[in-house]
C-alpha positions as CSV (number, residue, x, y, z in Angstrom):
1,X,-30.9,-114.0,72.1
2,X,-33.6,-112.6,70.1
3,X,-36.2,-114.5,68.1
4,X,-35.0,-115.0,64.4
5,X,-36.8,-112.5,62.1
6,X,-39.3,-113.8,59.6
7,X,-36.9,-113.5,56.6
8,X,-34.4,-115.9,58.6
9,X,-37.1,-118.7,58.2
10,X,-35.3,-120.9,56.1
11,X,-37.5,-121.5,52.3
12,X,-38.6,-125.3,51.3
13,X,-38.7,-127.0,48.4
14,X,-42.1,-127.3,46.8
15,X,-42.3,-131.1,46.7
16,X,-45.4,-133.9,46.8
17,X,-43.6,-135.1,50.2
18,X,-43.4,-131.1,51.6
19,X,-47.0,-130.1,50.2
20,X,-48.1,-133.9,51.9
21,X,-46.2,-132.7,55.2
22,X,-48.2,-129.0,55.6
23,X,-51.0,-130.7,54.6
24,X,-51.2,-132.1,58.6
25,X,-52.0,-128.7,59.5
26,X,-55.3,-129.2,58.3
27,X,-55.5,-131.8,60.7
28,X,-55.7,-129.6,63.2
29,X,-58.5,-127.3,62.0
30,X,-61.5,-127.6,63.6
31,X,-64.2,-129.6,61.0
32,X,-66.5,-126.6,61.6
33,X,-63.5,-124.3,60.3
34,X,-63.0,-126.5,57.5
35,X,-66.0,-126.0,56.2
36,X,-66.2,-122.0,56.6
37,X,-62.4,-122.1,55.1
38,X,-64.3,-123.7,51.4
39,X,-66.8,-121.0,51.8
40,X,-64.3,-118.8,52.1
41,X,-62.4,-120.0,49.1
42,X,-65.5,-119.9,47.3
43,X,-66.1,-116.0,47.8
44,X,-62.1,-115.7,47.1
45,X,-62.7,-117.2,43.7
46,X,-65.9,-114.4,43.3
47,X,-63.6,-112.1,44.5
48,X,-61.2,-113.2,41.6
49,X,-64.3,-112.7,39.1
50,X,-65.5,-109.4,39.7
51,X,-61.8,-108.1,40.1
52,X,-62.3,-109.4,36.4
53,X,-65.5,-107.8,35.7
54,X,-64.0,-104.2,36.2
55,X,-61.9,-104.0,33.2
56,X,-64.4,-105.8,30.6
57,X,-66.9,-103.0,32.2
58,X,-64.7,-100.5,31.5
59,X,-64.6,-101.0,27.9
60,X,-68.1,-101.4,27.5
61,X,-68.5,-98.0,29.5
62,X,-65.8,-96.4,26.5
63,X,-67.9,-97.9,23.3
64,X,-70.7,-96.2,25.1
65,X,-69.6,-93.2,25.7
66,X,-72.1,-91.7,23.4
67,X,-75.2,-93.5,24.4
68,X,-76.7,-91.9,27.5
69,X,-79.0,-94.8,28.4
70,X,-76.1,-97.8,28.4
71,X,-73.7,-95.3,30.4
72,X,-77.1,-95.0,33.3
73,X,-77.3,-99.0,32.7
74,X,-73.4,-99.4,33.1
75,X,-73.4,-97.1,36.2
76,X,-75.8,-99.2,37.8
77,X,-73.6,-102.3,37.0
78,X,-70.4,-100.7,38.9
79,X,-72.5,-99.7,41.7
80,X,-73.2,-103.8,41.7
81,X,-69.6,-105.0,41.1
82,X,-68.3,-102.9,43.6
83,X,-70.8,-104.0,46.0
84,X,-70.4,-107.5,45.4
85,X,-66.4,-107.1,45.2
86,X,-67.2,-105.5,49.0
87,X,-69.0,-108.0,50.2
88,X,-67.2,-111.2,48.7
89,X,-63.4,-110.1,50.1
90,X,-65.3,-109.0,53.7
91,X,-66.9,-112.8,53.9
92,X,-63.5,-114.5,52.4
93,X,-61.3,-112.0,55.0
94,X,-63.9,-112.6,58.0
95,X,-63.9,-116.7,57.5
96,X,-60.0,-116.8,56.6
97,X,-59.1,-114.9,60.0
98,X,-61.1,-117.1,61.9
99,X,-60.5,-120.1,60.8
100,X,-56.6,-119.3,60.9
101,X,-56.5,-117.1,64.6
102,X,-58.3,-121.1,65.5
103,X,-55.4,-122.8,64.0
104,X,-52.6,-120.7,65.3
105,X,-54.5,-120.7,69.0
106,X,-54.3,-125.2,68.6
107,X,-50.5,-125.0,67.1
108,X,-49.1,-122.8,69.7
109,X,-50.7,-124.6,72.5
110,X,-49.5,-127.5,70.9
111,X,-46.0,-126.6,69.8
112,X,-45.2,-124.9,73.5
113,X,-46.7,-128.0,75.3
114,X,-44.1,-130.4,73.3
115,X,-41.5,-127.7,73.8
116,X,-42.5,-127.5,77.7
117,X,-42.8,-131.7,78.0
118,X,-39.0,-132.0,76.6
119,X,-36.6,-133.4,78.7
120,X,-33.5,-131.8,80.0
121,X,-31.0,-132.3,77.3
122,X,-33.2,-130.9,74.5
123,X,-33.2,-127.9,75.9
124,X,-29.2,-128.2,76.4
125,X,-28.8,-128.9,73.2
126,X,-31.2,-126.2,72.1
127,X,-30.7,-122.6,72.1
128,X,-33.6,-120.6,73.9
129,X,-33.7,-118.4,71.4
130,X,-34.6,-120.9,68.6
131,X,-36.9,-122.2,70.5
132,X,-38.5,-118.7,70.9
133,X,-38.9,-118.4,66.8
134,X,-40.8,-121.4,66.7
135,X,-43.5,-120.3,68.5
136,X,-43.3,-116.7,67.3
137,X,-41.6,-116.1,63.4
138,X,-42.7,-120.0,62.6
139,X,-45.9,-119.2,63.7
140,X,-46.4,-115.6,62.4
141,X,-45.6,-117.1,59.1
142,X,-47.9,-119.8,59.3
143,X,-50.6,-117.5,60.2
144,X,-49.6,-115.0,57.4
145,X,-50.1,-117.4,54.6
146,X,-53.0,-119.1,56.2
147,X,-54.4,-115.5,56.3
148,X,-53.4,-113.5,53.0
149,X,-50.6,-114.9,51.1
150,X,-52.4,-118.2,50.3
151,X,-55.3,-116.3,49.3
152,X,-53.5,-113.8,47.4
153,X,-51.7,-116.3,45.6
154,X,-54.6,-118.4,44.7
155,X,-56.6,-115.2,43.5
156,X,-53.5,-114.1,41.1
157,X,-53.4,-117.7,39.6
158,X,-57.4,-117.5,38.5
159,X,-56.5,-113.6,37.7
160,X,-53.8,-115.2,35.6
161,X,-55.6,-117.8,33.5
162,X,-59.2,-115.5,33.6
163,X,-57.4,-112.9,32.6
164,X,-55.0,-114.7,29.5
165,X,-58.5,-116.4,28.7
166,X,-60.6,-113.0,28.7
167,X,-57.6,-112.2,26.7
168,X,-57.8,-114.6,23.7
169,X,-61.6,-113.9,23.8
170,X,-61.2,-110.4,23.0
171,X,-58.8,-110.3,20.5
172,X,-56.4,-113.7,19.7
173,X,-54.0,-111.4,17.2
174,X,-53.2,-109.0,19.9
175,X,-53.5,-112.0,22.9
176,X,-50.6,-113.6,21.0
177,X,-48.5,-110.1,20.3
178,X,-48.9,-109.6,24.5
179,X,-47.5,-113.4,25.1
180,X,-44.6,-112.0,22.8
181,X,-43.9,-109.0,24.8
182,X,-45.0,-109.0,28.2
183,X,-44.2,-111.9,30.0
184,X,-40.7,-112.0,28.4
185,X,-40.3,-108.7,30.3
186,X,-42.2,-109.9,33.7
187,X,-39.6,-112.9,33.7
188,X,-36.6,-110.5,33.1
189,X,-38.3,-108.3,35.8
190,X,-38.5,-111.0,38.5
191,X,-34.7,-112.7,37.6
192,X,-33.8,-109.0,37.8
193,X,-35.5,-108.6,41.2
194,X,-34.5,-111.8,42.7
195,X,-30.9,-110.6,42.3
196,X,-31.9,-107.6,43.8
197,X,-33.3,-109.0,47.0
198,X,-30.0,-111.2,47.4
199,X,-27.6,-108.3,47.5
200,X,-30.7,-106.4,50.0
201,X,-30.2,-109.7,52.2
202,X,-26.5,-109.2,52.2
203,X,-26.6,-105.6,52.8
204,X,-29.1,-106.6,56.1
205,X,-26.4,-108.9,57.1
206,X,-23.6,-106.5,57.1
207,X,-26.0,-103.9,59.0
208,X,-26.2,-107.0,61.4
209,X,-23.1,-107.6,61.7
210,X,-22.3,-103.8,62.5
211,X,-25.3,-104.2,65.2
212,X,-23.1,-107.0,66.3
213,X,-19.8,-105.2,66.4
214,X,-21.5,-102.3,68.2
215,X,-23.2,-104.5,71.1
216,X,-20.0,-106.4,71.6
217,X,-17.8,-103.3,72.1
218,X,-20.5,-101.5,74.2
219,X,-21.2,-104.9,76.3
220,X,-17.4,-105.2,76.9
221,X,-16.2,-101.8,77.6
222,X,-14.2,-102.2,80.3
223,X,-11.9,-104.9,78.7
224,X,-11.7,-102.5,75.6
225,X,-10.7,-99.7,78.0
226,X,-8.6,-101.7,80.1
227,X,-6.8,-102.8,77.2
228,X,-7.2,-99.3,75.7
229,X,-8.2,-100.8,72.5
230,X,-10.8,-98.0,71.2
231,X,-8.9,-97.3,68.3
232,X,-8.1,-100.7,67.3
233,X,-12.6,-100.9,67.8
234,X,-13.1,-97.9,65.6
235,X,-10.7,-99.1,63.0
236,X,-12.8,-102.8,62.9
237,X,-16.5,-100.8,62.9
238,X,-15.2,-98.2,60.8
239,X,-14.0,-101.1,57.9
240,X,-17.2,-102.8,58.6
241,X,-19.5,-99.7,57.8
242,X,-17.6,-99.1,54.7
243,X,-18.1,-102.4,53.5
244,X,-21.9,-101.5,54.0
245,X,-21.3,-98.3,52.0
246,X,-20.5,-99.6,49.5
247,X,-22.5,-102.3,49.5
248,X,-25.5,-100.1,50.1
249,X,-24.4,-97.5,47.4
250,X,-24.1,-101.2,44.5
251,X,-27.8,-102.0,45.6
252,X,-29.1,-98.2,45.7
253,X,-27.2,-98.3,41.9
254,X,-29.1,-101.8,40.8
255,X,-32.6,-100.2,42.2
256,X,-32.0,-97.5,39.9
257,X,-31.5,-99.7,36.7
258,X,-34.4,-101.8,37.7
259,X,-36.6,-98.5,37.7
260,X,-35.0,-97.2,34.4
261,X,-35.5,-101.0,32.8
262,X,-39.2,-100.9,33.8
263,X,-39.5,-98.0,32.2
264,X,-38.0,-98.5,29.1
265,X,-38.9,-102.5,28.7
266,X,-42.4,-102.6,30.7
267,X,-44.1,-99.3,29.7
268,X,-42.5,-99.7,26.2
269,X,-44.3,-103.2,25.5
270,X,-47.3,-101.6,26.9
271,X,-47.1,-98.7,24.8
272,X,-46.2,-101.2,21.7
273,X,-49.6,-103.4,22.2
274,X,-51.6,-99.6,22.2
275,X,-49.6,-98.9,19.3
276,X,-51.1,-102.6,17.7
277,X,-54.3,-102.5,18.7
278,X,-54.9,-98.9,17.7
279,X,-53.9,-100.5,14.3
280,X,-56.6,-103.2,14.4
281,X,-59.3,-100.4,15.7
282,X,-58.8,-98.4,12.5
283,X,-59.0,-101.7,10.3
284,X,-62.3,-102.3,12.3
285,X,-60.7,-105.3,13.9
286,X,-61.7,-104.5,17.4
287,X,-63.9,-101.4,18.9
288,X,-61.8,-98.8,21.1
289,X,-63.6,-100.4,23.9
290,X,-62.3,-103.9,23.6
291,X,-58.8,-102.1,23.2
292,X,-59.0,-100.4,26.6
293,X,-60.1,-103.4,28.0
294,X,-57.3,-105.6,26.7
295,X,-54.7,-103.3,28.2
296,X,-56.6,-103.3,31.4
297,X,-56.7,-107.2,31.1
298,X,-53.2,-107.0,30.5
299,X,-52.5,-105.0,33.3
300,X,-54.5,-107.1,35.4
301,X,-52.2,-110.2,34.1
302,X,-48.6,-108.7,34.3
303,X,-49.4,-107.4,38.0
304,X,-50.3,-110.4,39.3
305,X,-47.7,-112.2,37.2
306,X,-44.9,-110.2,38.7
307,X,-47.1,-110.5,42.7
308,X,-47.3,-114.5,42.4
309,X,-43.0,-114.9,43.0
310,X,-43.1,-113.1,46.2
311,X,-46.5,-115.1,47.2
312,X,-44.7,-118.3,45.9
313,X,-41.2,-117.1,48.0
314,X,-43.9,-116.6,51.2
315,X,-45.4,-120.2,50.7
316,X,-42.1,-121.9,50.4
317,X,-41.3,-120.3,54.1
318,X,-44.9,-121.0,55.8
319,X,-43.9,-124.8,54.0
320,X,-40.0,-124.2,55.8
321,X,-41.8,-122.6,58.7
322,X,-44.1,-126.3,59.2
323,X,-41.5,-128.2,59.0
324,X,-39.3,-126.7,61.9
325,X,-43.1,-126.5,63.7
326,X,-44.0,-130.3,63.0
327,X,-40.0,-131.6,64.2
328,X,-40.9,-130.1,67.7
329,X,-44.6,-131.4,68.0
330,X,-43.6,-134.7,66.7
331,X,-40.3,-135.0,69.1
332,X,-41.2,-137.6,71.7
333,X,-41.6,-135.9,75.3
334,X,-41.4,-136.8,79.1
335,X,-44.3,-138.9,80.2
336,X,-45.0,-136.1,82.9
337,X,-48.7,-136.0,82.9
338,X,-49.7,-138.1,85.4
339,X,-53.7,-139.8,84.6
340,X,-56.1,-140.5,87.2
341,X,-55.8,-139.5,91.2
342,X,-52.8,-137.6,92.2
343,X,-50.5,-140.5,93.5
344,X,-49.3,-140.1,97.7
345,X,-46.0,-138.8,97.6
346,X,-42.9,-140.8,97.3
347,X,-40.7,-141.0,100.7
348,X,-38.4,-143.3,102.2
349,X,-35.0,-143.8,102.2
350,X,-33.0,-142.3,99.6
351,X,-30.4,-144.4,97.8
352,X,-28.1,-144.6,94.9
353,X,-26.9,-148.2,94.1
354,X,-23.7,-148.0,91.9
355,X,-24.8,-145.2,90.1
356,X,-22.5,-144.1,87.1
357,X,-23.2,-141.5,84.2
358,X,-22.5,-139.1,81.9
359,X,-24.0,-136.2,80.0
360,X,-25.4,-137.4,76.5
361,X,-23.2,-134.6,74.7
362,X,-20.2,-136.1,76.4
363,X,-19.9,-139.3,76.5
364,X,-16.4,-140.0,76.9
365,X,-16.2,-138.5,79.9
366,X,-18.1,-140.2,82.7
367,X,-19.0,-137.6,85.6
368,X,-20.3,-140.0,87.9
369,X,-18.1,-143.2,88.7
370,X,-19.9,-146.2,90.8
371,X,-21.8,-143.7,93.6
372,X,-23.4,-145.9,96.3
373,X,-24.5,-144.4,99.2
374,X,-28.2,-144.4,101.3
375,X,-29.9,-141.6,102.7
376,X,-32.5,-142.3,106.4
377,X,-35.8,-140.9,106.1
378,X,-35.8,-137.8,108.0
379,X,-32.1,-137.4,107.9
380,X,-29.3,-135.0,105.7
381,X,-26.7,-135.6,103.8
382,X,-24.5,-133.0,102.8
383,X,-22.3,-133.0,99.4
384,X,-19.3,-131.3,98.9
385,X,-16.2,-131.6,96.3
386,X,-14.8,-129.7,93.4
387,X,-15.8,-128.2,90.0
388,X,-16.8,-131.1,88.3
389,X,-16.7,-133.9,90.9
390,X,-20.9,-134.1,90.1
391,X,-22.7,-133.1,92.8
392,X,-25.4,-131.4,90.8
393,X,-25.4,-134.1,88.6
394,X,-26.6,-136.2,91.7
395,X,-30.0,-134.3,91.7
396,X,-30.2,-133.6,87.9
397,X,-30.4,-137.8,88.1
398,X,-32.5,-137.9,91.4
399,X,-34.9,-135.4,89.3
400,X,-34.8,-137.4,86.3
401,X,-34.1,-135.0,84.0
402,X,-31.4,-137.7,83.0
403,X,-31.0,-141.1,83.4
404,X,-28.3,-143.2,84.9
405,X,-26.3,-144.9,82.7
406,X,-25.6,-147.9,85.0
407,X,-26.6,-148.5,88.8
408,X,-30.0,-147.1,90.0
409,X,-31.7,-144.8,92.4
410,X,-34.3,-145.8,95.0
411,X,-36.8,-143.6,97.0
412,X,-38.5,-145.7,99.3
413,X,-37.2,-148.7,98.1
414,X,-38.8,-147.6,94.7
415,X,-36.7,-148.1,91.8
416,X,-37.3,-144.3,90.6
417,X,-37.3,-145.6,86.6
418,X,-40.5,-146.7,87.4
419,X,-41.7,-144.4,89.9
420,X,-44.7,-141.9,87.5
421,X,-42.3,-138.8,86.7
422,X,-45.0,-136.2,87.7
423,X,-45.7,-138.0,91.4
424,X,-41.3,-138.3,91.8
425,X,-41.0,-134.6,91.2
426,X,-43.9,-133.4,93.1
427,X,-42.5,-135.0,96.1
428,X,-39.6,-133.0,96.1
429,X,-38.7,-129.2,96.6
430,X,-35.0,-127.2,95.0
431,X,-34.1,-124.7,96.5
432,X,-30.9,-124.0,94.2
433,X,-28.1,-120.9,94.4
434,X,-29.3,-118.5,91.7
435,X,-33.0,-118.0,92.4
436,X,-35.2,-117.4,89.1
437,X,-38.2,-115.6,89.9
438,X,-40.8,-115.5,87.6
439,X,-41.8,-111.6,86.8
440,X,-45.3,-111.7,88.6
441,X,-46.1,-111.1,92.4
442,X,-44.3,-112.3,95.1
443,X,-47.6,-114.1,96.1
444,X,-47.4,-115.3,92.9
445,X,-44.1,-116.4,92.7
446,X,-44.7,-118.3,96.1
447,X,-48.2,-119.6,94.9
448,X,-45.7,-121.4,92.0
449,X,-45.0,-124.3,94.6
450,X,-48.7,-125.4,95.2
451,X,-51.0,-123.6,92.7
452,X,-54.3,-125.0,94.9
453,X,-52.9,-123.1,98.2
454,X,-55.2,-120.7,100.2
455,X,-54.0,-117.1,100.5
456,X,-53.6,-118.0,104.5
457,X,-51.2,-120.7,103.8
458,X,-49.2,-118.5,101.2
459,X,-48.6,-116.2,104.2
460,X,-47.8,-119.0,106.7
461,X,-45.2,-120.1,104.3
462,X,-43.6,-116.8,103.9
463,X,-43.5,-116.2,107.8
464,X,-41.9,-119.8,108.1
465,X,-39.1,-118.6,105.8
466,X,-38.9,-115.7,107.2
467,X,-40.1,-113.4,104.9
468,X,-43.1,-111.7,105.6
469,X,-41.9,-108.8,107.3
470,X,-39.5,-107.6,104.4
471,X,-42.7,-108.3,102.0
472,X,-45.3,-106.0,104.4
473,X,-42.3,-103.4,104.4
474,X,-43.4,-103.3,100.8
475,X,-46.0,-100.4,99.7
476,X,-48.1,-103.3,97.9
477,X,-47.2,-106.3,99.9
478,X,-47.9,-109.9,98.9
479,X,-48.9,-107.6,95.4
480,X,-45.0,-105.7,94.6
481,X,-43.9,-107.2,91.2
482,X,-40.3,-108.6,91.8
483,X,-39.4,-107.6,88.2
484,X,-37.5,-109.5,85.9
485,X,-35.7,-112.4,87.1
486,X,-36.8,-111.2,90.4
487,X,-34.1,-108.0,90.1
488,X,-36.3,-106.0,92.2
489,X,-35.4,-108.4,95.4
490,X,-31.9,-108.6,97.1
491,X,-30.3,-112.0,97.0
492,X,-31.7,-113.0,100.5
493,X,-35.0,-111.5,100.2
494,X,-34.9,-113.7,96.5
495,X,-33.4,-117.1,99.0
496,X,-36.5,-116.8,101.5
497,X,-39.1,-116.0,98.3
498,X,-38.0,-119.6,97.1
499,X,-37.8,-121.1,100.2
500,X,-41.5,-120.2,100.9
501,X,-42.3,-121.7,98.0
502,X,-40.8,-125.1,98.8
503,X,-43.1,-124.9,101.9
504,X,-45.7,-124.7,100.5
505,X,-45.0,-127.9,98.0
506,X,-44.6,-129.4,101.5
507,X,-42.3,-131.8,99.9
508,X,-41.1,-135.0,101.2
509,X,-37.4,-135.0,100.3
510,X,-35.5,-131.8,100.1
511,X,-32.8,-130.4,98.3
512,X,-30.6,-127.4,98.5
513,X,-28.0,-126.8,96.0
514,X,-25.5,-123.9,97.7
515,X,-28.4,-121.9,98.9
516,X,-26.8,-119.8,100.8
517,X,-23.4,-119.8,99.2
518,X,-23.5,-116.3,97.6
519,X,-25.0,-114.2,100.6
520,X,-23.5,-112.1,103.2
521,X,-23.6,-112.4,106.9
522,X,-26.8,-111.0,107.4
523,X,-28.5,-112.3,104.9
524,X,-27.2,-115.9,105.6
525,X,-28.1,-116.2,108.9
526,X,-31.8,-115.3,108.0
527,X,-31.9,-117.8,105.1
528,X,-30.4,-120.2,107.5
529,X,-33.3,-120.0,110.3
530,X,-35.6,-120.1,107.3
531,X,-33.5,-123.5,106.0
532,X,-33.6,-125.1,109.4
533,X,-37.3,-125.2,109.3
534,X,-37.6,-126.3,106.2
535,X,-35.6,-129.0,106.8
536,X,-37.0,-130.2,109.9
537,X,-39.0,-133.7,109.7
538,X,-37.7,-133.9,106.2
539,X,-35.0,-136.0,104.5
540,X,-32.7,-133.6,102.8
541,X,-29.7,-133.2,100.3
542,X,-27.6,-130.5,100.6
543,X,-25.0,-129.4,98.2
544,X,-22.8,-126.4,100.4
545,X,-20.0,-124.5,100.3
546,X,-20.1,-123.1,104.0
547,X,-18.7,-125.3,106.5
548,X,-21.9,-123.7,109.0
549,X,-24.1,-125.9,106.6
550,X,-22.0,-128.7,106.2
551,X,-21.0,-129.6,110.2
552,X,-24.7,-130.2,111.3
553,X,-25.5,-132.8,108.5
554,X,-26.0,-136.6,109.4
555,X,-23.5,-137.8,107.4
556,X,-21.3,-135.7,104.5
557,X,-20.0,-137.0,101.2
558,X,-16.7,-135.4,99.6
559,X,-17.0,-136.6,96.0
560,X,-13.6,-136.1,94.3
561,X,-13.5,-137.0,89.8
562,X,-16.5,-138.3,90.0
563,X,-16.5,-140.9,92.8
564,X,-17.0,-140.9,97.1
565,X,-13.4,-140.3,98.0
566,X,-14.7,-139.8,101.8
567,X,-18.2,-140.1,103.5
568,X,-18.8,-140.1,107.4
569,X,-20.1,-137.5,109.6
570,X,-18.5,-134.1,110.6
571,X,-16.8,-136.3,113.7
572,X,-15.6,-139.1,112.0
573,X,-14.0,-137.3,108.9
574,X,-12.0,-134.8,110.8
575,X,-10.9,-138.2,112.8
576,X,-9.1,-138.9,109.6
577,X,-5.4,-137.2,110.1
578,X,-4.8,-137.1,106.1
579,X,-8.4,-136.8,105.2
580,X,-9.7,-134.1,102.3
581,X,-11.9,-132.7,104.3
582,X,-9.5,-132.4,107.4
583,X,-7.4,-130.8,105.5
584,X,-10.3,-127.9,104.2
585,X,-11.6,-127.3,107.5
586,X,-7.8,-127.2,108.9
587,X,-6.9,-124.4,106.5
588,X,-9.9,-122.8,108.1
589,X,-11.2,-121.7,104.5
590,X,-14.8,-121.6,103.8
591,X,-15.8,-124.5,101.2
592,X,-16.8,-122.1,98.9
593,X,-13.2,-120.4,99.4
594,X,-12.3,-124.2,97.8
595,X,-15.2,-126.3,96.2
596,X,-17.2,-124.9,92.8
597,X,-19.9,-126.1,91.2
598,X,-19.7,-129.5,88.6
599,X,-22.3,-129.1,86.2
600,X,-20.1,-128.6,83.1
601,X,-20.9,-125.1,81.2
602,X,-22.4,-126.8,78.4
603,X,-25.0,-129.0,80.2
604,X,-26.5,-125.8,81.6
605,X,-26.5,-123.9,78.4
């Protein structure tokens, strides 16, 4: 899913409470920063002035047309105004950036470190691709007001009152004829316009919607072929584009009465003031200067009238846009980073003492149901059972990413609740079915499990999970980029990549969730030598399909709806004569052949 685009930022209301609310942004700027950002304001209000300075020139330069010595003198002036104009927006443009690339570099470290520090179920109940627009569209807006629309907007405003005020000073008769005429027409305009930009929006959801037709057919082709359903697809695009036709032909028709009413209504009131004030020149009321000026002041005015609802739209998204920022940095996150000297590692027996549970998003149905067993140091039980009988709910809770609802879970005879989060999880190494890779080196995809390794002990890990020879066959080594996900490795070659890695977290208590369950022969066997001495000296959990795994474990627990229905060793559960697991290996299918995962679907959204 892609990150939202800026105009799917949702628009606040302009309150005290949502003004008080952005106004914590300015908690994070630097108190240098604050300082340079008044300075800046304070050239974006000279800025403001000389912008005013042009037109009032300009009139002065037409009742002088005549006199050679005021037009050097005026000259002179413009050369100064547009030097200072230069100079002021380059200082106000050169402090705003800085002082807002500062305050976007703290709220994206911050908003990705509370997004990072979440627990488990926020980011079930979160889509990845939200999460993704917070620290990019959120952001981008953020950093677009801070940068320009806040500063255009507060320019227009003095423009606005400088310019009504410059206005009345000219000429009050024909001040009062412009309030008559003009802004009537700007208000007209921007009602007009924001009716305009509603059906655009619609028209852009309908070409999304196409886009979304389009991708689904295209993504799906084989069902639509294999149910030979590509003229029932063209129909439902083909009544979706027409609905944009027409929908695009209304707005193209509305653009066209908008430029035909600005036209008649804008250019006509502007025409009408001329038509006034040309009046007033010839009763010696005003000089032809002044006029040309007042139409440039008007000018001035209606423009930024008609710029300050888009500014005001843009500031009511950065204020939307801080909100959604502010509920992430304010959520509450895992106490993960440990303080002080790295703790030893937990080990010890493993045990869960009536353990039961289930997923926050589901609590009526409990996945877990009273689970007491205790693992030796140094010894491995294996875990088998059906889709949804919890074993990878065992080391989602041994992880902590949840907590049990009832019962608890020793290490060590360390109640894990109380055990520091970062020391539990650095003591223990997943090596889990689908391998995700990050899109880097292999080194430094191996590196991942103990950034502080030496380059030799990255290479002794990879030759203890037998994977060094398949990365020299590589051109660049320890250097080839695995791609994507890792795409640009097989499956086993991926397997012996993470297994490395667990080496090198040297971890006290292991745990392999159906690592080798989707290889083939080849591939297994290799993954298995590489497993095996892993696993040696270390107390280990394995979750497995394949009964090669299973046999050579310590003791095995079959967990059927959520409880133990059987646990022994290999021996003493094919002893039973009406026993579950009897019966699987009996059949002589593989467990994988039988057993599925249990995490439901929408815990590993």
């Amino acid at each position: 899913m892609s990150a939202r685009n800026d105009r799917d930022i949702p628009k606040a209301r302009i309150n005290w409470p949502s003004i008080k609310r952005s106004l914590r942004l300015f908690s994070l700027i630097r108190k240098s920063d604050r300082w340079l950002f008044g300075i800046g304001t304070i050239f974006l209000a000279l800025t403001a002035v000389t912008s005013l300075l042009f037109p009032a020139l300009l009139g002065k330069l037409v009742d002088a047309r005549t006199n050679v010595n005021q037009l050097k003198t005026l000259a002179i002036y413009f050369v100064y105004l547009f030097i200072a104009q230069a100079v002021f927006s380059f200082l106000r443009i050169g402090l705003y950036v800085r002082v807002t690339e500062n305050l976007t570099f703290a709220l994206r470290k911050k908003l990705y470190g509370s997004v990072l520090l979440q627990n488990m179920d926020f980011f079930h109940q979160n889509r990845v691709g939200d999460l993704l627009s917070r620290l990019t569209a959120d952001i981008g807006q953020i950093q677009d007001t801070f940068s320009t629309n806040l500063a255009m907007f507060l320019r227009q405003v003095l423009v606005i009152f400088g310019g009504i005020a410059w206005l009345f000073i000219t000429s009050q008769k024909l001040a009062l004829y412009m309030l008559i005429s003009v802004p009537v027409v700007i208000v007209i305009s921007l009602f007009f316009g924001r009716y305009i930009r509603k059906v655009s929006r619609q028209v852009q959801e309908l070409t999304g919607n196409n886009s979304v037709i389009a991708e689904e057919t295209f993504t799906g082709i084989q069902n639509v072929k294999a149910f030979s359903n590509e003229t029932y697809e063209l129909n439902r695009f083909g009544a979706d584009v027409e609905n944009l036709r027409r929908q695009s032909i209304f707005r193209g028709l509305l653009r066209g009465a908008f430029s035909s009413f600005i036209i008649i209504c804008l250019f006509g009131s502007i025409v009408w003031l001329i038509f006034m004030g040309l009046g007033m020149v010839r009763t010696g009321e005003m000089e032809i200067g002044e006029l040309f000026s007042f139409i440039m002041f008007t000018g001035f005015v209606g423009g930024s009238i008609g710029g300050l609802a888009e500014q005001f739209v843009q500031i009511q998204k950065t204020i939307g846009a801080v909100d959604r920022v502010l509920e992430l940095i304010d959520k509450p996150t895992e106490p993960l980073m440990h303080a002080g000297e790295p703790k030893e590692k937990l080990q010890g027996d493993v045990a869960f003492e009536h353990v039961a549970f289930h997923y926050p998003s589901r609590p009526g149905f409990e996945v877990l149901k009273d689970i007491d067993f205790r693992v030796p140091s140094g010894s491995t039980l294996a875990v088998v059972g059906p889709s949804g009988a919890g074993k990878s709910t065992l080391v989602n809770l041994l992880y902590r990413f949840y907590e049990p609802v009832s019962g608890r879970i020793c290490i060590g005879g360390e109640d894990i609740a109380n055990a520091d989060l970062f020391t539990l999880r650095n003591s223990m190494a997943l090596v889990p079915q689908e391998i995700i890779l990050f899109g880097g080196s292999i080194y430094e995809n191996i590196l991942y499990g103990n950034p502080q390794a030496t380059e030799a002990q990255v290479e002794q890990a990879a030759c203890n999970a037998n994977a060094h020879d398949f990365i020299m066959a590589f051109p660049e080594g320890y250097k080839t980029v695995v791609g994507d996900r890792g795409i640009k490795l097989s499956g086993g070659q991926r397997q012996r990549i993470a297994i490395a890695r667990a080496m090198l977290k040297d971890p006290r208590l292991l745990i392999l969730d159906e690592a080798t369950s989707s290889l083939d022969s080849e591939s297994e066997q290799q993954v298995q030598e590489a497993l095996q001495h892993l696993m040696e000296g270390r107390t280990s959990i394995v979750i497995a399909h394949r009964l090669s795994t299973i046999r050579n474990a310590d003791q095995i627990i079959v967990l059927q709806g959520g409880h133990i229905a059987e646990q022994g060793s290999h021996e003493a559960l094919m002893a039973r004569s009406s026993g579950i697991y009897r019966r699987m290996v009996e059949r002589q299918q593989e467990p994988g052949d039988f057993w599925g995962d249990d995490t439901p679907a929408s815990e590993n959204a």
